[in-house]
C-alpha positions, 0 to 999 in steps of 0.5 A: 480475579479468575484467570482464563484458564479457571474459565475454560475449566469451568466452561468445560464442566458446565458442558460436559457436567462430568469432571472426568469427561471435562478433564478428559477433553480438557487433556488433564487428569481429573485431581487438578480440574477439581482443585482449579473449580474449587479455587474459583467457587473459592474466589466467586464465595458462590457454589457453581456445581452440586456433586452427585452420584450420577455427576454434577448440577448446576446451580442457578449461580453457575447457570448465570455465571456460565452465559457471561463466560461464554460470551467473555472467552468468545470476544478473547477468541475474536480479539486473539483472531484479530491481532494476529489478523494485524500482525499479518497487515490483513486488516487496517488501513492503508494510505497511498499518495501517489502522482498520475504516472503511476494511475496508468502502469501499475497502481490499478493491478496492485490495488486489484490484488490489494482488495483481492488479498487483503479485504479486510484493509481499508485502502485511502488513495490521493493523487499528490506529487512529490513535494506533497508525498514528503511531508506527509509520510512525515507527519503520519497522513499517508503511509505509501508514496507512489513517485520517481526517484531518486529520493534521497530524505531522511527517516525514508525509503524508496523502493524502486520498481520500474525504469521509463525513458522518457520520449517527446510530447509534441503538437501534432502540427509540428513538422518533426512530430512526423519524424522518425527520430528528431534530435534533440538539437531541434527543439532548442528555440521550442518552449517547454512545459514540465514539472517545477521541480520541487513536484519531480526533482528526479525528472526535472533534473533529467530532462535538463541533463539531456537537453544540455548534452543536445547543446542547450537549456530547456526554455520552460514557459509553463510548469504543470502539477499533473502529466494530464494537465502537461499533454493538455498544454501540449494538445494546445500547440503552445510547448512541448514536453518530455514524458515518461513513455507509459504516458503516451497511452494517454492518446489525445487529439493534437500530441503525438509521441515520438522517440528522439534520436539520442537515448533519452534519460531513464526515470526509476519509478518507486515506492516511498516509506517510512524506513521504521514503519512496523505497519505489516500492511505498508511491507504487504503493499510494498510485496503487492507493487512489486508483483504489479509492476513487473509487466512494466519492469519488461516494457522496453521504449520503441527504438528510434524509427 
């Protein structure tokens, strides 16, 4: 079987039809380029040149053989483009799972750059919470979860990115969501809505932490699988809620946002991923977020009024 660089010999020939100019572009002296061509004439049982004085002619069996070899030694050279394409996370695909905190900080500029830096990378994107994003990273279905930590599974890594104190989601109607800044105290009798746990464990955690050192234990009468879905029971008038400040952009008629009078808790916003994943495109994005999340890395929560 001809080797490719027999092949590249041969194009060169047949090109220049001259075997000093072929050795001569081909940056070697003119005895080796002969023997190579002979070998393969050899190997093939066919003559490819007719040597005259002038140079060479190709026959009909070189005239055949040379469209092959061109098309041959190009899909080599656009497959060679490819893989080193892939070695550098330029092309793919690219699974993200992600809960909805991060839809309204930083995913909308990472994907941006993603697709500005890396279009050759297909992007999948489903909105899952945490106990989603675990079993899948898993079992192979994502290849980037979005959530707060802290998260502590074997075969992954989280990654931070970004801190958020939390601050209250109250109905409207109630009197201290006219306040500068309640105490917690307040809102011991008050009916929460939250995450289960097992969706936020590092949220829920935290929220009851800060509701025991207010003296009490969250009543929770609603549990919601997404933050649109918590401020919307809030709009209600029916609970309350603690969230991460960067959803208080979330405006909707019936909740207002207000800071509480003690330091809330702080949730550390992060990438998970599989700790040996070689896939150049998870380190890409991992880079990407990190770049998106800096304007939220400087936000800082309102102090109390």
């Amino acid at each position: 079987m001809p080797d490719i660089r027999q092949l590249r010999y041969f194009i060169a020939v047949a090109e220049e039809l001259n075997f000093m100019r072929a050795a001569e572009r081909l940056h070697i002296s003119q005895p080796p380029l002969s023997v190579q061509i002979k070998a393969l004439e050899e190997e093939l049982g066919v003559q490819l040149f007719e040597r005259t004085n002038r140079g060479v002619v190709m026959t009909p069996a070189s005239q055949t053989y040379y469209v092959e070899v061109r098309a041959v030694l190009a899909r080599l050279e656009h497959a060679r483009i490819l893989a080193q394409r892939s070695a550098r996370g330029d092309t793919g695909s690219l699974a993200v799972g992600f809960v909805s905190i991060a839809n309204v900080t930083m995913l909308p500029q990472a994907l941006k750059l993603c697709r500005e830096r890396y279009p050759g990378v297909e992007l999948h994107l489903s909105e899952e919470t945490l106990d989603m994003q675990v079993p899948n990273l898993k079992t192979n279905k994502i290849d980037i979860g979005i959530a707060p930590g802290p998260i502590n599974e074997p075969g992954l890594s989280f990654q931070p990115l970004f801190d958020e104190r939390l601050v209250l989601a109250l109905p409207d109607s109630m009197k201290e969501a006219h306040m500068k800044s309640p105490s917690m105290a307040l809102f011991k009798h008050q009916p929460f809505v939250l995450f289960g746990r097992p969706m936020a464990p590092g949220l829920y955690d935290a929220v009851h932490d800060y509701c025991a050192r207010a003296g009490f234990t969250p009543e929770i009468v609603q549990y919601a699988r997404q933050m649109q879905t918590i401020i919307s029971i809030v709009s209600t008038g029916l609970c309350i809620s603690l969230i991460p400040s960067s959803l208080s952009q979330l405006q909707r008629p019936g909740v207002a946002y207000v800071v509480p009078k003690e330091p809330s808790p702080i949730v550390r916003m992060g990438l998970l991923y599989r700790t040996q994943d070689r896939n150049p495109a998870v380190k890409n994005f991992i880079d990407i977020a990190a770049e998106a999340s800096r304007p939220w890395k400087r936000r800082r929560t309102p102090a109390p009024r």
